[in-house]
C-alpha positions as CSV (number, residue, x, y, z in Angstrom):
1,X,10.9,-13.3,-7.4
2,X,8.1,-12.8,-4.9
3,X,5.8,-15.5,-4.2
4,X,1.8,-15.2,-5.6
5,X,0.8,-13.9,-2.1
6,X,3.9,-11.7,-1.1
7,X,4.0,-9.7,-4.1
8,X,3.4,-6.2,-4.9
9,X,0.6,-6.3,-6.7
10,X,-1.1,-8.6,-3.8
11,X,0.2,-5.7,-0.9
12,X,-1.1,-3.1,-3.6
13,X,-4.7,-4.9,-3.9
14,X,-5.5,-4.9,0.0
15,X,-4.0,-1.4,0.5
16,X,-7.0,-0.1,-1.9
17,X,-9.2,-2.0,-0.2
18,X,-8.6,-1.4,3.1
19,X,-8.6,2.3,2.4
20,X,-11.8,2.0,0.7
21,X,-13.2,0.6,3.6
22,X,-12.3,2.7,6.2
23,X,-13.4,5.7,3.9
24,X,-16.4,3.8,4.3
25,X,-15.8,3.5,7.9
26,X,-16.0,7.2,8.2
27,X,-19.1,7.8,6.1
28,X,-20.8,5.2,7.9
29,X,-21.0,6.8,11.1
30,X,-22.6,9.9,10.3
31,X,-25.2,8.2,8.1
32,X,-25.9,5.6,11.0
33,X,-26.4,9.1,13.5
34,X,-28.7,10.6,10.8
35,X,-30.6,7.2,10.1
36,X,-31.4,6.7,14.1
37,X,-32.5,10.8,14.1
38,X,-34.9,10.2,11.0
39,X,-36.5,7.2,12.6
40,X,-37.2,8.9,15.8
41,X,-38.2,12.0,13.8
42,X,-40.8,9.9,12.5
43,X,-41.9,8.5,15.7
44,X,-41.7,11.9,17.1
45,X,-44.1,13.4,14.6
46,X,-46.4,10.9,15.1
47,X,-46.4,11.6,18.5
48,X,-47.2,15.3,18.3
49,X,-49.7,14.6,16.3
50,X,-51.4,12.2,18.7
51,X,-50.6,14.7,21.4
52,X,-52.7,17.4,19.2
53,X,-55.5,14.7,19.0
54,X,-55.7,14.8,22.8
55,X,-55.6,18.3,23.1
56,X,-58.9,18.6,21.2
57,X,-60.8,16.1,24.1
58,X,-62.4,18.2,27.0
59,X,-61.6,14.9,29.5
60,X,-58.6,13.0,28.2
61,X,-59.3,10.5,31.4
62,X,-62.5,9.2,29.6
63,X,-61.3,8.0,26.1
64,X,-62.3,4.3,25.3
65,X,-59.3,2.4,25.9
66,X,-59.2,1.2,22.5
67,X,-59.1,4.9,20.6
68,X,-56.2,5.3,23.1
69,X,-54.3,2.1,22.3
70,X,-54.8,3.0,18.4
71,X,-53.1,6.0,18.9
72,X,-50.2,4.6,20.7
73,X,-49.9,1.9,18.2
74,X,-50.0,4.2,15.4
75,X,-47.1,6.0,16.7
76,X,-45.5,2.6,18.2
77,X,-45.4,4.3,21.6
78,X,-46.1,3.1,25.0
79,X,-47.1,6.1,26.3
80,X,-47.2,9.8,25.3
81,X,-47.3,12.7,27.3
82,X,-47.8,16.0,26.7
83,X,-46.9,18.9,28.4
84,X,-47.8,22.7,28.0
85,X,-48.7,25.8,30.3
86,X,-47.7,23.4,33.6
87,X,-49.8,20.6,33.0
88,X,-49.5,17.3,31.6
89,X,-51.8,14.8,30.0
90,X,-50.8,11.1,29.6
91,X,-51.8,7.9,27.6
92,X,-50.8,4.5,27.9
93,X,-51.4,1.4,27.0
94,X,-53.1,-0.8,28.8
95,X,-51.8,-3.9,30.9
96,X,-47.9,-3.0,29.5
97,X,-44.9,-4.0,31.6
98,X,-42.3,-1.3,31.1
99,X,-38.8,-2.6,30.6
100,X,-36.4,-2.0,33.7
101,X,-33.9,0.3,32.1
102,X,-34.9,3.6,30.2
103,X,-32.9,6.1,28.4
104,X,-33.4,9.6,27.5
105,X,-33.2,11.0,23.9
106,X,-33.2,14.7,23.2
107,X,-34.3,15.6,19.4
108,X,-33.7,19.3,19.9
109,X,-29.4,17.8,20.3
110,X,-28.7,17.8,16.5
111,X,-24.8,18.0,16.4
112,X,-22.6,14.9,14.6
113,X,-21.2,13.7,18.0
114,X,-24.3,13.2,20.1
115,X,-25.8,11.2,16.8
116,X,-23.1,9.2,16.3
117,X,-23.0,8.2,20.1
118,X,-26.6,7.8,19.8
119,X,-26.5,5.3,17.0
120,X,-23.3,3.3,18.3
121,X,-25.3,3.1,21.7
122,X,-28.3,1.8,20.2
123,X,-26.1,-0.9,18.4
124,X,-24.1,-1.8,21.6
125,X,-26.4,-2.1,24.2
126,X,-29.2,-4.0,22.6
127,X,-32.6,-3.5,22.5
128,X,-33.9,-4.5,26.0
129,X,-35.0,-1.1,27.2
130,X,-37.1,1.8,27.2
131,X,-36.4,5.0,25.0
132,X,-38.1,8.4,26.2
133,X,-37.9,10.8,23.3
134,X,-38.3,14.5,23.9
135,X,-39.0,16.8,21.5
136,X,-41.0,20.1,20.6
137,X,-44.1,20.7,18.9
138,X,-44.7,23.5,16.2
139,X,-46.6,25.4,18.3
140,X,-47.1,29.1,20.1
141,X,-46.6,27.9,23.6
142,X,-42.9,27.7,23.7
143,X,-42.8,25.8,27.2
144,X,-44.8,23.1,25.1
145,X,-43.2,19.4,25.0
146,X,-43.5,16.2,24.0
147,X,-42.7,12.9,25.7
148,X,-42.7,9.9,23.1
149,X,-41.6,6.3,25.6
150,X,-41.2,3.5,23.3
151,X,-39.6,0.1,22.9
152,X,-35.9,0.3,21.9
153,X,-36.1,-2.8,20.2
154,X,-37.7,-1.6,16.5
155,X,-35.4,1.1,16.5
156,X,-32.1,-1.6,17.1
157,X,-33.5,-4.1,14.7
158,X,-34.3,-1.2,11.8
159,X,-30.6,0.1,12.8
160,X,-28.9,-3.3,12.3
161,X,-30.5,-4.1,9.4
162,X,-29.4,-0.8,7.8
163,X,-26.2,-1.5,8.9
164,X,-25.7,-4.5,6.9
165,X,-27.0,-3.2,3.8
166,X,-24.3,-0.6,4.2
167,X,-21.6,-3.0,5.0
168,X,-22.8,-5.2,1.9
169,X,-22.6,-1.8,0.0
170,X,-19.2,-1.2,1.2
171,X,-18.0,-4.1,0.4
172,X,-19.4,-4.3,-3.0
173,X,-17.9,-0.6,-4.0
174,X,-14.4,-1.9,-2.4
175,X,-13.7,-4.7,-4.1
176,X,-15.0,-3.4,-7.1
177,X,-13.0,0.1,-7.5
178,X,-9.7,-2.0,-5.9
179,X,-9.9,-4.2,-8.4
180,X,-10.8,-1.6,-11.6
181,X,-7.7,0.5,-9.4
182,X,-5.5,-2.4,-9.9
183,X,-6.0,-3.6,-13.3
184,X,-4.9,0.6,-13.9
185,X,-2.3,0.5,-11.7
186,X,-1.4,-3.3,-12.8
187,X,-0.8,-2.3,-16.5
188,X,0.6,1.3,-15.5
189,X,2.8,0.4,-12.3
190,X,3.4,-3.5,-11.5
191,X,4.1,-4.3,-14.7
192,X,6.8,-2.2,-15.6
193,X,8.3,-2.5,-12.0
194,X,8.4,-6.0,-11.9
195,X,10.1,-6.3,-15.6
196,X,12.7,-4.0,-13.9
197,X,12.9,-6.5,-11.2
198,X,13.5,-9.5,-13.6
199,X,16.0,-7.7,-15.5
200,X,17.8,-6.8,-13.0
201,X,17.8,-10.3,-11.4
202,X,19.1,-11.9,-15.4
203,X,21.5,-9.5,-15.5
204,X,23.1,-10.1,-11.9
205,X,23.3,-13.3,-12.4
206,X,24.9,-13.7,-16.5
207,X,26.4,-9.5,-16.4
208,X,28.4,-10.2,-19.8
209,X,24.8,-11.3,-21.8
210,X,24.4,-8.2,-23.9
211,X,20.7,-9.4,-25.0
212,X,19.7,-9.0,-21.4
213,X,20.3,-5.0,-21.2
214,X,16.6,-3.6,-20.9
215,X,14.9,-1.6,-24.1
216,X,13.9,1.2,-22.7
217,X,9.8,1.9,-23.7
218,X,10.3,5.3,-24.2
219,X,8.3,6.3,-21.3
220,X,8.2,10.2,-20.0
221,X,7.5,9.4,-16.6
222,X,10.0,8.6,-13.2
223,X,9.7,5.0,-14.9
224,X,10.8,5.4,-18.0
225,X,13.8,7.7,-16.3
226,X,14.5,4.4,-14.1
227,X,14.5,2.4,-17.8
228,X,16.8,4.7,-19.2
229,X,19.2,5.1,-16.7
230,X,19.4,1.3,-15.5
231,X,20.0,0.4,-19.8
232,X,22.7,2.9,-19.3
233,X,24.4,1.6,-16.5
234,X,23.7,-2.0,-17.7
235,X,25.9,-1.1,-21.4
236,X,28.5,0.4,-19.2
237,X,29.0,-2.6,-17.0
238,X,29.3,-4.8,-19.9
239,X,31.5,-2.6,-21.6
240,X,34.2,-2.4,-18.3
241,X,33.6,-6.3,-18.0
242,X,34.7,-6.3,-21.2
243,X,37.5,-4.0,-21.1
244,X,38.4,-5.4,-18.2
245,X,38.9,-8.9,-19.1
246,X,40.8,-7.9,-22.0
247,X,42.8,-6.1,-20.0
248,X,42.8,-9.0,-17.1
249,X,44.3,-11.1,-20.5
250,X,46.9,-8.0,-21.3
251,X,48.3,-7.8,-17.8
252,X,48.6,-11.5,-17.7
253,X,50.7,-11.7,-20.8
254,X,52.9,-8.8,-19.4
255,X,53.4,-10.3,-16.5
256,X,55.0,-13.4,-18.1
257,X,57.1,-11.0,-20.6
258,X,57.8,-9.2,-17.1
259,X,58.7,-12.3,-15.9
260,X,61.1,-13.9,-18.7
261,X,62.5,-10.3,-19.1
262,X,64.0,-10.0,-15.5
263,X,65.4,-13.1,-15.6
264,X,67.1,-12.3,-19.1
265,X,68.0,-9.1,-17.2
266,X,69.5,-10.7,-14.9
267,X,71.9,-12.9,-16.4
268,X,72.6,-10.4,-18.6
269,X,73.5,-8.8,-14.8
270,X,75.5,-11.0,-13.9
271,X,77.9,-11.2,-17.5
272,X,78.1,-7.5,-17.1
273,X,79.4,-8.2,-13.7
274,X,82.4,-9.9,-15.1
275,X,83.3,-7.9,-17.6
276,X,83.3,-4.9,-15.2
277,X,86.8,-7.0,-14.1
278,X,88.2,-6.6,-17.2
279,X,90.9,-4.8,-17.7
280,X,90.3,-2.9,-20.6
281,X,90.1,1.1,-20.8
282,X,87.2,1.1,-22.9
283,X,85.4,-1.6,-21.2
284,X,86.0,0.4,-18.1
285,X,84.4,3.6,-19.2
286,X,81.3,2.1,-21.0
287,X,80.4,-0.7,-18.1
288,X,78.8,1.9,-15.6
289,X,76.2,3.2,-18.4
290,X,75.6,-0.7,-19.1
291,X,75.1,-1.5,-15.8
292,X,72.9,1.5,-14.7
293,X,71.4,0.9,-18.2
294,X,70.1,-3.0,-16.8
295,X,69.8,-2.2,-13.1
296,X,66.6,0.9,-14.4
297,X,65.3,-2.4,-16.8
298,X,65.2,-4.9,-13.6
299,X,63.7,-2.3,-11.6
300,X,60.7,-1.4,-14.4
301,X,60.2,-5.0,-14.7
302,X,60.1,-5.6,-10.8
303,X,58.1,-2.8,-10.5
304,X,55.5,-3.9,-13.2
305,X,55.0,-7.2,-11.6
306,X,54.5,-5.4,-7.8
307,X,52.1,-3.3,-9.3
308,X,50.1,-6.6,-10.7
309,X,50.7,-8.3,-7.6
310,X,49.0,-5.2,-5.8
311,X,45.9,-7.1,-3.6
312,X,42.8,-5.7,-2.7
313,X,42.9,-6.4,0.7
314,X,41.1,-4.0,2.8
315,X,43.0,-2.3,5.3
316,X,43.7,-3.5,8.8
317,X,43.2,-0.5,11.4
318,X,45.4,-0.8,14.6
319,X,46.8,2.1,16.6
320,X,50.0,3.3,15.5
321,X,52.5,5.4,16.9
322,X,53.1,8.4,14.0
323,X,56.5,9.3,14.4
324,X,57.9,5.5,14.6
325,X,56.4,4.8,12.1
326,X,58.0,7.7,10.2
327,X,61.3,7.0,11.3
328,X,60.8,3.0,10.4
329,X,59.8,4.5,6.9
330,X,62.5,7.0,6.7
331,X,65.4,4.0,7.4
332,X,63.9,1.8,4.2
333,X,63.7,4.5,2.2
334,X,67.2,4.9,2.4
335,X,67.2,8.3,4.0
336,X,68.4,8.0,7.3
337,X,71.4,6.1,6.2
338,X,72.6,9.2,3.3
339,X,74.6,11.6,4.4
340,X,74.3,14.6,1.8
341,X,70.6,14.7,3.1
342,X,68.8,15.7,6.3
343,X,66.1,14.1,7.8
344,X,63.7,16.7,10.3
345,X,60.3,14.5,12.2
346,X,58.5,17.3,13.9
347,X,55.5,15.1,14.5
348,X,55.1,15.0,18.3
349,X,55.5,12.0,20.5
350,X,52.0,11.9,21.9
351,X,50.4,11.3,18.0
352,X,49.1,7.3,17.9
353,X,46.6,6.8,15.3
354,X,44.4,3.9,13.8
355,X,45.8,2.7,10.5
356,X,47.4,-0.3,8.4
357,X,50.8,-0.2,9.8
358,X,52.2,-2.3,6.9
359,X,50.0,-0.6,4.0
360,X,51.2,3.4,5.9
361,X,53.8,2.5,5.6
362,X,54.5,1.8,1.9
363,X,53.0,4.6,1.4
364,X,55.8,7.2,3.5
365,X,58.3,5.0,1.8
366,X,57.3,6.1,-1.3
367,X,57.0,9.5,-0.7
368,X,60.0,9.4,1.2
369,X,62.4,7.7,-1.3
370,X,61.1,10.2,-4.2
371,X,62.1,12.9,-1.8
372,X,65.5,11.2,-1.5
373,X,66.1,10.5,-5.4
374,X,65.0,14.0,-6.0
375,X,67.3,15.5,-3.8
376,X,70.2,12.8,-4.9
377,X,69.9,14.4,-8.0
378,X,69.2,18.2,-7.5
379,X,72.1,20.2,-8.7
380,X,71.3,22.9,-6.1
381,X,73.5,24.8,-3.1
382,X,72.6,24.9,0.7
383,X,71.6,21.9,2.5
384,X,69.2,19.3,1.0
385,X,66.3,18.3,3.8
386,X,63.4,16.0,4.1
387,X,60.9,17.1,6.8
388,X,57.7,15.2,8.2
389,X,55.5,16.9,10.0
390,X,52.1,16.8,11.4
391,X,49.0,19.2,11.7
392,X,45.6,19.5,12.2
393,X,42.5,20.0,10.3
394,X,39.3,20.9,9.8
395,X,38.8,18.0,7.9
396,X,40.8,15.8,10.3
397,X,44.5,15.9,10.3
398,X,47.3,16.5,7.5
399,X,50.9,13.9,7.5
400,X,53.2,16.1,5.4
401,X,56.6,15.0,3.7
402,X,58.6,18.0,1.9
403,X,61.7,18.4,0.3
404,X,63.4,21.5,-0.9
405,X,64.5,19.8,-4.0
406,X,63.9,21.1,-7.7
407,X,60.1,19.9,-7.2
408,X,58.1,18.4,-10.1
409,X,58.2,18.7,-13.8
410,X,54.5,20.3,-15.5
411,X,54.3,17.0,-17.5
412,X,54.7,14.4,-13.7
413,X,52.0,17.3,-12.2
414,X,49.4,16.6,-14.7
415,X,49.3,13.2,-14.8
416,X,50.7,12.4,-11.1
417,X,48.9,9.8,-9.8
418,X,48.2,7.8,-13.3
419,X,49.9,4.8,-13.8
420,X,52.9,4.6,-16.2
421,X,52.7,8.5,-17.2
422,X,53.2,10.0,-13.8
423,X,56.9,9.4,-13.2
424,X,58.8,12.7,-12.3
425,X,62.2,10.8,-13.5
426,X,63.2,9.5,-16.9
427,X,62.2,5.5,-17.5
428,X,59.8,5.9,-14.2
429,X,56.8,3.8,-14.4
430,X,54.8,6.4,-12.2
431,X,53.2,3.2,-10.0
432,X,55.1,4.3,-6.5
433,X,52.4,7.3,-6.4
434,X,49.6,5.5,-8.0
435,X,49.6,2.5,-5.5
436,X,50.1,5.1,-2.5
437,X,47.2,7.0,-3.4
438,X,44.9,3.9,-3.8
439,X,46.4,3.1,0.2
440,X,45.6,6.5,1.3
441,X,41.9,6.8,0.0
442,X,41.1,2.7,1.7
443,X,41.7,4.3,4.8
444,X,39.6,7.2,4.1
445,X,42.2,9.4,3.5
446,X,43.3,11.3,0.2
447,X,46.8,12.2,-1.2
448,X,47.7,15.2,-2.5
449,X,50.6,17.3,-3.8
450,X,51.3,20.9,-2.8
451,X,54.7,23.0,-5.0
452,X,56.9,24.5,-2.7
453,X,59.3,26.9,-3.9
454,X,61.9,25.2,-3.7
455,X,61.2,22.2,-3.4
456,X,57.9,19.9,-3.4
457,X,55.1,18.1,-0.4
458,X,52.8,15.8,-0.1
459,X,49.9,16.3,2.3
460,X,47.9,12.9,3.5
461,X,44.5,14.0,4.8
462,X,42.8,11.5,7.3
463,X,39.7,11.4,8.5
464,X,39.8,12.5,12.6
465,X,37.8,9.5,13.5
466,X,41.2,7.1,12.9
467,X,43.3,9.7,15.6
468,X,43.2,7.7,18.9
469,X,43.4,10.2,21.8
């Protein structure tokens, strides 16, 4: 399981939060923009108002100094002017030193961009210089304006310290909706996720426990769906573990009857050996049905303990040249070597592909000695034939083998590839096609079975990607 700091629930925690913050983030910026444009709105008014003060005085020039200094105090200024109908009237205070650097604000600018800007200069840069605020007064000369220059410095310290009470704000909201969102999400999310976790961790590890199958909770939601469906798959597993150990235990006694069979079998072989010598007429005629009798019991019994014996081993892919390996097969198969059937390759010479030489190649035996017993017992005129051939498909490409035997009983088609029920010959165990179809589909292949009239094929479909060339 994850550790305290690596789980879910701590990933889930910090997502909220960090969220939260940069929502904050966002919001913050605007409200900075609009906090700097009130606070010089303020100093602004103040400002026109002054200005309307000194448009009431005949002789600006001759104010006492300290009416003057009051009014730039009151509006925090160091100096106003005033400008209307081409001329200009100026205060100031008196014996100021002007900081080196000024910068120019324009009130009538209202948009979100230039007051964000605005406010992320004032942070940046300080509050070592001189701001000159324009603006307009409410009044009928429309050339009229208003010059406010002031220290930057209130205006920075007022902005920080609005600043932190947001971030303290922000912070506060964060943690406490992430933590209110993960106590919900806790008892709604993490906690069922994480007993599916653990379950499935108990049940990996100890499969044939039936007390560890999850209860579902009856849930509605993609959860509960997850619940239901792993509780199903978790009672199938156990139920094929079972099965299959009891079957593991079956095949294990068979293959000790198997055993202890053939070797009755063959001594029982070998006595009927000698008594095929005798002389005797009716010994004579009855021996061949006791000897074919015990040569189809050794084969089911040798066949039975091949099939058990059938490893798991994943193919080996190596290039391959098709039509040797067809005539290799063809020779053990016994096909080659019979001379009331024909053999026909029309695969080309130039066909190498990538496949388990030794695993192909049971499989065309198979095929190719079923062909052969078919046709050994087909009581049919004209010339009996096995044919390979080779084509292309969409798919990839097709390796047939036909015959023109009597083709397959309706009772072998149904149950073809099924162990020990799809034999097309009486006392057939049916595991020749079973085993070559589990070969076919590890290379990525499948086997099928096409009727001919007459006669019967089987079509392996590869995938193109194991042609070489």
């Amino acid at each position: 399981m994850p550790g305290p700091l690596s789980g879910l629930s701590v990933k889930l925690i910090a997502t909220i939060t960090l969220v939260i913050l940069a929502v904050e983030v966002a919001i913050y910026l605007p409200s900075a923009g609009n906090y700097r444009q009130s606070w010089l709105n303020d100093r602004l008014r103040i400002g026109i108002v002054a200005a309307r003060v000194l448009d009431t005085v005949p002789d600006v020039m001759n104010l006492p100094a300290m009416l003057t200094d009051n009014l730039l105090n009151s509006a925090g200024a160091i100096a106003i002017v005033y400008r209307r109908s081409g001329q200009s009237q100026l205060i100031e205070l008196n014996d100021i030193t002007m900081p080196r650097e000024a910068v120019t604000i324009d009130m009538r600018q209202t948009d979100y961009a230039t007051l964000i800007m605005g406010a992320l200069d004032t942070l940046t840069h300080g509050g070592d210089r001189t701001l000159r605020i324009l603006g307009v007064p409410d009044s009928d000369d429309e050339d009229a304006q208003v010059e406010v220059l002031m220290d930057e410095r209130p205006l920075h310290d007022d902005l920080v310290a609005y600043s932190w009470n947001i971030v303290l704000v922000s912070l506060l909201v964060a943690t406490l909706t992430a933590i209110v969102l993960y106590l919900l999400v806790s008892q709604l999310l993490i906690a069922p996720i994480r007993r599916l976790t653990e379950n499935l961790v108990a049940y990996r590890i100890n499969p044939e426990n039936a007390t560890l199958i999850i209860s579902p909770t009856g849930r509605r939601d993609e959860i509960g769906i997850v619940e239901n469906e792993l509780a199903a798959m978790e009672t199938d597993i156990f139920s094929m573990l079972r099965q299959r150990r009891h079957l593991a235990d079956l095949g294990l006694a068979v293959a000790k009857i198997n055993h202890d069979l053939r070797n009755t079998l063959t001594s029982a072989q070998m006595l009927s050996d000698q008594v095929v010598a005798l002389d005797d007429p009716k010994i004579q005629r009855l021996a061949p049905r006791l000897l074919h009798s015990i040569d189809k019991a050794v084969a089911f019994a040798q066949s039975v303990l091949d099939y058990g014996r059938q490893s798991g081993t994943p193919p080996k892919p190596v290039p391959v040249d098709l039509r040797v390996l067809i005539d290799e097969s063809a020779i053990d198969a016994g096909l080659r070597s019979n001379p009331d059937i024909g053999y026909l390759n029309e695969v080309p010479d130039d066909i190498a592909i990538r496949v388990d030489p030794e695993q192909m190649a049971r499989v065309l035996v198979n095929l190719m000695k079923n062909a052969r017993e078919a046709l050994e017992t087909a009581d049919q005129p004209g010339e009996l034939r096995v044919t390979a051939s080779f084509t292309d498909s969409p798919d990839g490409y097709i390796i047939s083998i036909a015959d023109n035997g009597p083709g397959l009983p309706p009772r072998a088609r149904e149950n073809l590839f099924v162990a020990f029920e799809g034999s097309a010959k009486a006392g057939g165990t049916g595991l020749g096609l079973a085993i070559a179809r589990e070969l076919v589909a590890a290379h990525g292949g499948t086997l099928s079975y096409i009727p001919l009239e007459p006669g019967a094929r089987f079509d392996i479909l590869m995938p193109a990607a194991s042609r070489v060339g």
